[in-house]
N, C-alpha and C positions, 0 to 999 in steps of 0.2 A: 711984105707978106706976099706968098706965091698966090694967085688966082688958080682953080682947080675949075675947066672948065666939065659942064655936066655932061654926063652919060647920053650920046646921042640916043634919041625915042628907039626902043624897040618892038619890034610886032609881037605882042604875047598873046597865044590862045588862051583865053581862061573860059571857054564856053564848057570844057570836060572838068573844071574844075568844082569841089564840094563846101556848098556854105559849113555852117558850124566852128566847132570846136575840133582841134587836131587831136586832143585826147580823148577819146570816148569817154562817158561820164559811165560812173560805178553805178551798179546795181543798186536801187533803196536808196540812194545818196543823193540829197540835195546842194548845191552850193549853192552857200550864203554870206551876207558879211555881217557881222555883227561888232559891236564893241564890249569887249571885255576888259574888265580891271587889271591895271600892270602887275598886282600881287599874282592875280591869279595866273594868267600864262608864266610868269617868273616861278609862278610853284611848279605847275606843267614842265615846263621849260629845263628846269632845275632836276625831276626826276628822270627825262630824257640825258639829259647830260652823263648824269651816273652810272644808268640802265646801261648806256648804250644803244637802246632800243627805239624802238616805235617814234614815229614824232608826236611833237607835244598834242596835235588836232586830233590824234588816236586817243591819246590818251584821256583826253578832257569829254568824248565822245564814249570812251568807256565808263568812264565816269559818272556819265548824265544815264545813261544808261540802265548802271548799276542803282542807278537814285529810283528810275521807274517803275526797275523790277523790287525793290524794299518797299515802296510806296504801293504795289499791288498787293505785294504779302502783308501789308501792315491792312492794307485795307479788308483782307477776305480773312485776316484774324480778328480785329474789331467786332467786339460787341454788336451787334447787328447788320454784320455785314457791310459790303460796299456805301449803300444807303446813308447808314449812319456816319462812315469815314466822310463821305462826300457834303453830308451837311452838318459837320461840325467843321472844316475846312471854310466854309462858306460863313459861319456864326463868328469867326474871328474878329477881333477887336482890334479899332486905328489905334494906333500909338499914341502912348501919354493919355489914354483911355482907361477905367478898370470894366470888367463885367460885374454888375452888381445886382445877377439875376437870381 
């Protein structure tokens, strides 16, 4: 086996150089990690493939989205308003529980 010897030291300025990230971060955009079910990015995943389109982190991101905005409408349609939505979400019952109020 050949020995590769190393790159003699060279002088690098890096005092003009910029900490951070090489790609500016998007507007309103957080990056984050989280872990998700292999079902679900395979479903993501799966409609990307087809489409053609978007990748699958748009899509799951439209997705969550679409959940927030049906979840305001469900909420300012409800019988008493926001109010009521917000604490009958909260009255929910553990599992393997009945409500027997």
């Amino acid at each position: 086996m050949k020995k590769i010897a190393a790159e003699a030291c060279r002088d690098i300025n890096f005092s003009h150089a910029k900490h951070g990230a090489v790609i500016p971060a998007e507007p309103d955009k957080t990056k984050i990690s989280i872990r998700i079910d292999n079902a679900v990015i395979e479903h993501f995943r799966s409609h990307v493939e087809r489409a053609g389109a978007v990748n699958y982190q748009t899509l799951m991101n439209d997705a969550l989205l679409a959940y927030i905005q049906q979840k305001k409408r469900d909420r300012r349609s409800a019988p008493g308003g926001a109010r009521r939505a917000c604490l009958t979400s909260r009255q929910a019952t553990p599992a393997g529980t009945t409500n027997s109020a």
